[in-house]
Biopython code that builds the backbone (N, CA, C, O; Angstrom):
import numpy as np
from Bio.PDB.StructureBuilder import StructureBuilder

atoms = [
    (1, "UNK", "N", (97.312, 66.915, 42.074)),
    (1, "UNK", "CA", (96.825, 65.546, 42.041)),
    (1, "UNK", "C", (95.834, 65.306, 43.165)),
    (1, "UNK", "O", (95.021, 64.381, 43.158)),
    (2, "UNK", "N", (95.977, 66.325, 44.261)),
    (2, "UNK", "CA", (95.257, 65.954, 45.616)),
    (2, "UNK", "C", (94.220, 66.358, 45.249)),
    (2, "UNK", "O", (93.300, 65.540, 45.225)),
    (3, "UNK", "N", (93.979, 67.598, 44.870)),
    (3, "UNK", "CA", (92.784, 68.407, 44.056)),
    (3, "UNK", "C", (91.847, 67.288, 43.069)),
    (3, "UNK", "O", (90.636, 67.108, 43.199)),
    (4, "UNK", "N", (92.645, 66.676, 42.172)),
    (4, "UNK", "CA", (91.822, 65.774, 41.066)),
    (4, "UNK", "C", (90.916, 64.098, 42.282)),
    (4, "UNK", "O", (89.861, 63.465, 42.323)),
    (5, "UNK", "N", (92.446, 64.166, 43.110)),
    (5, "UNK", "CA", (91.354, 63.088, 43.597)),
    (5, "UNK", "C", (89.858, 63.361, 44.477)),
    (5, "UNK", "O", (89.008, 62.496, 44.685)),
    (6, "UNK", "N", (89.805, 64.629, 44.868)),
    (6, "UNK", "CA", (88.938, 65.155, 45.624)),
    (6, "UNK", "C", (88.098, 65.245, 45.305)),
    (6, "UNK", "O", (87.160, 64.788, 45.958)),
    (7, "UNK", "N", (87.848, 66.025, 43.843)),
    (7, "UNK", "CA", (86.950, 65.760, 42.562)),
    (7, "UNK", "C", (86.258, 64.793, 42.134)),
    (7, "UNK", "O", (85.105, 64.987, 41.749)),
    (8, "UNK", "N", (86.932, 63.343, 42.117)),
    (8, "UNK", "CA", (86.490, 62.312, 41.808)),
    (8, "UNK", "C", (86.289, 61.761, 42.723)),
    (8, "UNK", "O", (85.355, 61.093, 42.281)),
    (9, "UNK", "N", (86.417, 61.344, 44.049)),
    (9, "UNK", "CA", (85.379, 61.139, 45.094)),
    (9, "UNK", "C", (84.132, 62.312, 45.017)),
    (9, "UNK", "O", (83.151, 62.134, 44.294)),
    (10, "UNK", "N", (84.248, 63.126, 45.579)),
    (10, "UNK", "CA", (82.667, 63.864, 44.971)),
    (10, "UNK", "C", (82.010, 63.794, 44.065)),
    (10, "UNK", "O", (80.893, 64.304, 44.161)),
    (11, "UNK", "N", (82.284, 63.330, 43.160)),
    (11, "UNK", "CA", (81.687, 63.340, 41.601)),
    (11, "UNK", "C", (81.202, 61.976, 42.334)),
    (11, "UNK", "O", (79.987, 61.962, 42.528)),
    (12, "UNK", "N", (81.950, 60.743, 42.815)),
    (12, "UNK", "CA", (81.481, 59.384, 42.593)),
    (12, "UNK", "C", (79.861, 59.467, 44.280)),
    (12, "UNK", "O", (78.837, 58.794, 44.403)),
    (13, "UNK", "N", (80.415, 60.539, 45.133)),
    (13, "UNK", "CA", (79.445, 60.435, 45.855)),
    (13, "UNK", "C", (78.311, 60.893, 45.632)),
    (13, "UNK", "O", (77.353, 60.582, 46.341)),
    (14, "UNK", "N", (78.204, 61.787, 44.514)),
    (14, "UNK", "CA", (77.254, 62.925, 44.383)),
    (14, "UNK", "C", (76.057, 61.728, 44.147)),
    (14, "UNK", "O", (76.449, 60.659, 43.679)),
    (15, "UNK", "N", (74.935, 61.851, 44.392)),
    (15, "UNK", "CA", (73.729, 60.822, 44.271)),
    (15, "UNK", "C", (72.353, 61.587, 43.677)),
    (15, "UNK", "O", (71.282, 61.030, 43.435)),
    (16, "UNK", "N", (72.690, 63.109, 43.497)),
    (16, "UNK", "CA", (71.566, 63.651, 42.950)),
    (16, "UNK", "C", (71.046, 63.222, 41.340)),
    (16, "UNK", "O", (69.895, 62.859, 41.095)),
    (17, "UNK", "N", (72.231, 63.355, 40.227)),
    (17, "UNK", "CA", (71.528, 62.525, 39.108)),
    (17, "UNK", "C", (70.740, 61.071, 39.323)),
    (17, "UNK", "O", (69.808, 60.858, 38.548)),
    (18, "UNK", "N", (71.000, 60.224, 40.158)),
    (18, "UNK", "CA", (70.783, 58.891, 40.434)),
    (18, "UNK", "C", (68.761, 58.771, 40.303)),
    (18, "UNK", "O", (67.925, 58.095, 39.704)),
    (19, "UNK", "N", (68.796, 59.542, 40.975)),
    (19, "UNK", "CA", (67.000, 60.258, 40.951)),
    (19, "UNK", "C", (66.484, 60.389, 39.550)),
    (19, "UNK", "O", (65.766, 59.512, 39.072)),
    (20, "UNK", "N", (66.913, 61.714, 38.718)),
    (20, "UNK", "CA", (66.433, 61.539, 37.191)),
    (20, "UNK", "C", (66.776, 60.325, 36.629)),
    (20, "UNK", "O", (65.908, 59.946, 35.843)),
    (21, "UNK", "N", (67.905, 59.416, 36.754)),
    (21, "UNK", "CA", (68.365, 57.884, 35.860)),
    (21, "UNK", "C", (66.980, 57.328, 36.553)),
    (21, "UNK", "O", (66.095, 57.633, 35.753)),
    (22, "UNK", "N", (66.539, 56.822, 37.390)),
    (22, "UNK", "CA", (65.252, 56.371, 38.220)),
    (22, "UNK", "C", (63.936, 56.574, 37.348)),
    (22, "UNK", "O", (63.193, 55.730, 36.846)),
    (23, "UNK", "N", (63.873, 58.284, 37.324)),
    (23, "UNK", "CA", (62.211, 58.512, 36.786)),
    (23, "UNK", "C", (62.288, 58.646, 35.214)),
    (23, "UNK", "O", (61.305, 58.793, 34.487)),
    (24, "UNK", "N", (63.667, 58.570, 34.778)),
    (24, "UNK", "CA", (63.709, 58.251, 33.515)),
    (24, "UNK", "C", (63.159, 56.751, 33.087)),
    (24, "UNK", "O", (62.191, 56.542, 32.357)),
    (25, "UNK", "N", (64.229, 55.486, 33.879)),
    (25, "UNK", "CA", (63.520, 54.535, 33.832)),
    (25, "UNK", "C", (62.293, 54.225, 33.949)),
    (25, "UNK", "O", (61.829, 53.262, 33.337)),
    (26, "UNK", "N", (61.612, 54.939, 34.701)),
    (26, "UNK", "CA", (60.039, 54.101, 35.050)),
    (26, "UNK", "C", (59.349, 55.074, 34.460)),
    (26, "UNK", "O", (58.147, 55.154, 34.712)),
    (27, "UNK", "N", (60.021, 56.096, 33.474)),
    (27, "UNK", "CA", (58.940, 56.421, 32.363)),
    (27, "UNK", "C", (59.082, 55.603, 31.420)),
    (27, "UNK", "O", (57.994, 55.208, 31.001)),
    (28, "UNK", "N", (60.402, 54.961, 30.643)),
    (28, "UNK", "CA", (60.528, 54.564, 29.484)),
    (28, "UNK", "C", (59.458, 52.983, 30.047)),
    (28, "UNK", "O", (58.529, 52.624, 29.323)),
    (29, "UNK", "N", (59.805, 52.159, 31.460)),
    (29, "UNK", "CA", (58.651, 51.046, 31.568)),
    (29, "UNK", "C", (57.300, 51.520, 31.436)),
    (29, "UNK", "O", (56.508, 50.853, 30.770)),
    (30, "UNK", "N", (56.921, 52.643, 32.017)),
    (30, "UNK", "CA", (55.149, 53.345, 31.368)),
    (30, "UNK", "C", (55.107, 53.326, 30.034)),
    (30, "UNK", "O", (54.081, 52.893, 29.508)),
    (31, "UNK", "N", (56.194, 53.782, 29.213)),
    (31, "UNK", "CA", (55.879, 53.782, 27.803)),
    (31, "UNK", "C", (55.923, 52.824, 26.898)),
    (31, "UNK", "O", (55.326, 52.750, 25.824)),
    (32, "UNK", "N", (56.929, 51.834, 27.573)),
    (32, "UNK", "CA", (56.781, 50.431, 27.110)),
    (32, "UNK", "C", (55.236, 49.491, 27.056)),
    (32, "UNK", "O", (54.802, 48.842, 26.104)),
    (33, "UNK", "N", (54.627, 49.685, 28.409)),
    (33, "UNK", "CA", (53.491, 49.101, 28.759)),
    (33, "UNK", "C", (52.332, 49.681, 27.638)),
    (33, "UNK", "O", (51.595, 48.965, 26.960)),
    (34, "UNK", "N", (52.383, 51.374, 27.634)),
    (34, "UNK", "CA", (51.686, 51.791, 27.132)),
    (34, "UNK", "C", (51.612, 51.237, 25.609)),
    (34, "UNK", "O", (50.442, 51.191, 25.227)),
    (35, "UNK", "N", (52.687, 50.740, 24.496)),
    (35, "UNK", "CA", (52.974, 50.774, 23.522)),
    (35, "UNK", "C", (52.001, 49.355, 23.432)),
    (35, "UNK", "O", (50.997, 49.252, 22.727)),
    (36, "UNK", "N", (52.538, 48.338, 24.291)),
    (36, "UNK", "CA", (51.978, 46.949, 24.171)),
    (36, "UNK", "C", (50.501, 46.787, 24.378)),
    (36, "UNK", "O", (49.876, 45.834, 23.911)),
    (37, "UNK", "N", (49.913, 47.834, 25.157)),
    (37, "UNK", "CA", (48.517, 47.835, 25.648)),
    (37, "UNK", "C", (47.869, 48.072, 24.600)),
    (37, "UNK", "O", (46.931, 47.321, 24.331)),
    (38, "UNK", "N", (48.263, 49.442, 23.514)),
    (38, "UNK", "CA", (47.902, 49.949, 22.649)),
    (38, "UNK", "C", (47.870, 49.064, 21.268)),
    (38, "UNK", "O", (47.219, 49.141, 20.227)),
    (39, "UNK", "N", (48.721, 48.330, 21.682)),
    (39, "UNK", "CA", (49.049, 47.201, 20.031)),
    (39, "UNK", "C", (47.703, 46.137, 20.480)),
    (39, "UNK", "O", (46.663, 45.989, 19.837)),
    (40, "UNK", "N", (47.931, 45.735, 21.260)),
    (40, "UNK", "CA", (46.917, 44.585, 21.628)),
    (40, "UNK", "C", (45.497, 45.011, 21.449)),
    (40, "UNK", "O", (44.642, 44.485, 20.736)),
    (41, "UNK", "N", (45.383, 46.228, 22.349)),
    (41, "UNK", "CA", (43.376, 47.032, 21.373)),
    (41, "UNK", "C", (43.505, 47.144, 20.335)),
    (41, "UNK", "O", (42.418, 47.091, 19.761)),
    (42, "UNK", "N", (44.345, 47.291, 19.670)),
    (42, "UNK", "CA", (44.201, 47.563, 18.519)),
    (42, "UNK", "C", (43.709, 46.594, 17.479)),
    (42, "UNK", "O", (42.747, 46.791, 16.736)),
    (43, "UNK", "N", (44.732, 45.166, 17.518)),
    (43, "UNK", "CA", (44.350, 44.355, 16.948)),
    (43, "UNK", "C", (43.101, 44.067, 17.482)),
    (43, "UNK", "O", (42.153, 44.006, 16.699)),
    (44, "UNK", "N", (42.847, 43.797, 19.173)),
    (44, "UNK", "CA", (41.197, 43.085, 19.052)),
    (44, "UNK", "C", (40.268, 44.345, 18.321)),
    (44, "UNK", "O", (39.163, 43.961, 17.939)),
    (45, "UNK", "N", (40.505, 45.454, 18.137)),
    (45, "UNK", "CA", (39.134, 46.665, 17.107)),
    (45, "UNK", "C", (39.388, 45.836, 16.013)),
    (45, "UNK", "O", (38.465, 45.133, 15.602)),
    (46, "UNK", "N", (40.742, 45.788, 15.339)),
    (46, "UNK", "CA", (40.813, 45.405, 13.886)),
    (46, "UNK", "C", (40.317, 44.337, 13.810)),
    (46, "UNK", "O", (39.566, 44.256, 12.837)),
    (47, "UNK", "N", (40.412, 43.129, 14.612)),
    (47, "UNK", "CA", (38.996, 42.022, 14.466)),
    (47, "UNK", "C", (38.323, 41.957, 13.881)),
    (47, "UNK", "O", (38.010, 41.469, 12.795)),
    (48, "UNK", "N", (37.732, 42.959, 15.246)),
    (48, "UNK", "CA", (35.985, 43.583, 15.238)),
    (48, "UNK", "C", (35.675, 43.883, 14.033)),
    (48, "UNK", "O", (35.081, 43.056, 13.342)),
    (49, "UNK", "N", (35.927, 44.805, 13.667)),
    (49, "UNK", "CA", (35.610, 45.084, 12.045)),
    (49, "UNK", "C", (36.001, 44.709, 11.283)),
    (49, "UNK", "O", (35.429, 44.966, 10.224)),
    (50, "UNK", "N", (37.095, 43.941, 11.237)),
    (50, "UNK", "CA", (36.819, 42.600, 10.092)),
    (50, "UNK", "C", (35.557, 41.759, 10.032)),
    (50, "UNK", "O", (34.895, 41.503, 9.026)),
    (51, "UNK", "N", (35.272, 41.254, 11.677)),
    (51, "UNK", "CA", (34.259, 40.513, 11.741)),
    (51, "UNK", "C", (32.911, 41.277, 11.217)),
    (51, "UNK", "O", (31.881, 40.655, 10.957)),
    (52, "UNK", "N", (33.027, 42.618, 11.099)),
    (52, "UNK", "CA", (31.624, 43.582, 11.195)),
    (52, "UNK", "C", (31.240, 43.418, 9.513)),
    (52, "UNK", "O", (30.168, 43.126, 8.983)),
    (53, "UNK", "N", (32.905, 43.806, 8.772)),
    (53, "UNK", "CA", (32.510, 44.157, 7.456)),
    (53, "UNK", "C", (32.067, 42.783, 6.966)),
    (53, "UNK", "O", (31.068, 42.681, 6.254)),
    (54, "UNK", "N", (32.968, 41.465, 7.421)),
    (54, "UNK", "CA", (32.612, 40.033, 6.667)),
    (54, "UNK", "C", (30.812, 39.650, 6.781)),
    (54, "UNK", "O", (30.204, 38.850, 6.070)),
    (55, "UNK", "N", (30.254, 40.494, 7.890)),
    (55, "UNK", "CA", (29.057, 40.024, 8.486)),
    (55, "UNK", "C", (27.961, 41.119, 7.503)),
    (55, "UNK", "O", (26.788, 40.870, 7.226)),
    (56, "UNK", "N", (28.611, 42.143, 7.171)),
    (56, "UNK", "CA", (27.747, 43.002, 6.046)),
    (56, "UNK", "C", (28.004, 42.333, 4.938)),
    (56, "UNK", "O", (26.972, 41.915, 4.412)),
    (57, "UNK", "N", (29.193, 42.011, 4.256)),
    (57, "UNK", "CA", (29.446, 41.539, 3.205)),
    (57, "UNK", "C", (28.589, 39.907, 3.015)),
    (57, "UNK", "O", (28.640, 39.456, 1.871)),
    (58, "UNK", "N", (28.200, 39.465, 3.557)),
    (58, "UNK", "CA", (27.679, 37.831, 3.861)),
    (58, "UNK", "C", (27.385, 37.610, 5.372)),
    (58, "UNK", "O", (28.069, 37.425, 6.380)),
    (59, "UNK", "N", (26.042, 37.714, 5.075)),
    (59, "UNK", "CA", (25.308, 38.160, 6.359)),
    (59, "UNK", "C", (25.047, 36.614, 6.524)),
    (59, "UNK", "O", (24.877, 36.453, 7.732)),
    (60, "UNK", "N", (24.939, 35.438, 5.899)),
    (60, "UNK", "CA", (24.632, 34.157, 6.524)),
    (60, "UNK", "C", (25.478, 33.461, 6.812)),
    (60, "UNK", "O", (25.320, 32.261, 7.039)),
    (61, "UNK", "N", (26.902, 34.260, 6.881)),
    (61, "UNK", "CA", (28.138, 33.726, 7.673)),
    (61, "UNK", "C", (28.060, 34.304, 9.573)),
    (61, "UNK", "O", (28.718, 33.819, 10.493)),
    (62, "UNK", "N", (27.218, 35.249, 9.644)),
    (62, "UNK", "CA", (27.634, 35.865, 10.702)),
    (62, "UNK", "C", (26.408, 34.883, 12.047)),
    (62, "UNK", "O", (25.764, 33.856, 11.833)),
    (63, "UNK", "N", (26.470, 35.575, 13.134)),
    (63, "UNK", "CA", (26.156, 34.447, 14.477)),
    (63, "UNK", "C", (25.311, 35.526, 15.256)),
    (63, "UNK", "O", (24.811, 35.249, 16.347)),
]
sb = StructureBuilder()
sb.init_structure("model")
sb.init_model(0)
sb.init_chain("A")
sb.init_seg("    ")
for serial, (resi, resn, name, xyz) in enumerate(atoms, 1):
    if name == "N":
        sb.init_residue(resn, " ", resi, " ")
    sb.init_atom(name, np.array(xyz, "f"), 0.0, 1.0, " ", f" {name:<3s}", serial, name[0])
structure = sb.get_structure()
């Protein structure tokens, strides 16, 4: 039993995984950011060429 508790204090001190849980997190926030950055250009291109084709299609709508 002395053995098991010894174990589980070391296990609870050990702090080396604590590091990968860390750069795991602040990859999944990079990839989050990245996802939203990417949605948002996207729609303003898809605009754009809406606005491009409506402006070929009926050129005395366009500015």
């Amino acid at each position: 039993m002395k053995h098991f508790a010894l174990v589980v204090r070391k296990f609870l001190e050990d702090d080396r995984g604590l590091t990968a849980l860390e750069y795991g997190l602040i990859a999944a926030v990079l990839v989050i950011a990245v996802i939203v950055t990417v949605t948002l250009v996207a729609q303003q291109v898809d605009a754009t060429y809406v606005n491009v084709k409506n402006c070929v299609l009926s050129p005395s709508t366009c500015k």
